[in-house]
Every structure is written in C-alpha cells, then in structure tokens.
C-alpha positions in Angstrom: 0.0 0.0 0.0 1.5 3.6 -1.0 2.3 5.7 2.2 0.4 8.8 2.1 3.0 10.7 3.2 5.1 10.3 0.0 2.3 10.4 -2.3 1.9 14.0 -4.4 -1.7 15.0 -3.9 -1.7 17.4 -7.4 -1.2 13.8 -9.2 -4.2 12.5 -8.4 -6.6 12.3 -11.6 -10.1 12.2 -9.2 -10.6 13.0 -6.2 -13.3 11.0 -4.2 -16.3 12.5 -3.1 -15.7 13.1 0.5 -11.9 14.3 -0.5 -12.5 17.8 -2.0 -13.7 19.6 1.1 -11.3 18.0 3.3 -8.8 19.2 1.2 -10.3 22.3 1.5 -10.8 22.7 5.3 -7.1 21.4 5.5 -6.3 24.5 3.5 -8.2 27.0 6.1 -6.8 25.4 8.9 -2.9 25.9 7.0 -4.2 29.8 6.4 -5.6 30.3 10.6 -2.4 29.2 11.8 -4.2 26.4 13.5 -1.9 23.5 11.9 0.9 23.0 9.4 2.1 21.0 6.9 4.2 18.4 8.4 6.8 19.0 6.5 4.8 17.8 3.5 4.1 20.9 1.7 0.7 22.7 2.1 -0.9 20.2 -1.0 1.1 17.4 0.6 -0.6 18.0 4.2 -3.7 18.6 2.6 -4.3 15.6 0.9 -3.1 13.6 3.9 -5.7 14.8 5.5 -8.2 14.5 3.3 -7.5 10.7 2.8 -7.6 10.7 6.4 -11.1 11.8 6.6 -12.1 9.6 3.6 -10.8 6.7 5.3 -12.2 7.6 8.3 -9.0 8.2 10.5 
C-alpha cells in the first residue's frame, strides 16, 4: 500500500467524493495558523488529511 506521506496530492486524476472539502478545510486550517504542513508541503498535508477523513482516520 503507497504511504500517504510520500504520495503527491496534485497527481491524483479524481478525487473522491468526500476528498475535495477536506482538502479544503485542510487549506483554512494551514491559512488560521491552526496547523501546518508536516513538512509535507501545504498540497502534501492537505491531501493527507483529506484521505484521512475519507478513510475515516
């Protein structure tokens, strides 16, 4: 299985239903100040956490 962590969120082709806004809300929560990135990069982070959510994590 492919660690999310290494993965490049701008190659996915789709995104799932569920994946979109949680990429989003990552995205507000990176422009509060409420979290960071990880070290992944802001798309990086994002997508993390929006496979996350999709996968109920």
């Amino acid at each position: 299985m492919e660690d999310v962590a290494t993965r490049s969120w701008n190659s996915r082709d789709e995104l799932s239903v569920g994946a979109k806004p949680a990429n989003e809300a990552a995205h507000v929560l990176q422009h509060s100040g409420q979290t960071g990135d990880a070290g992944l990069g802001a798309e990086g982070h994002a997508g993390a956490v929006a496979d996350a959510v999709v996968a109920g994590r």
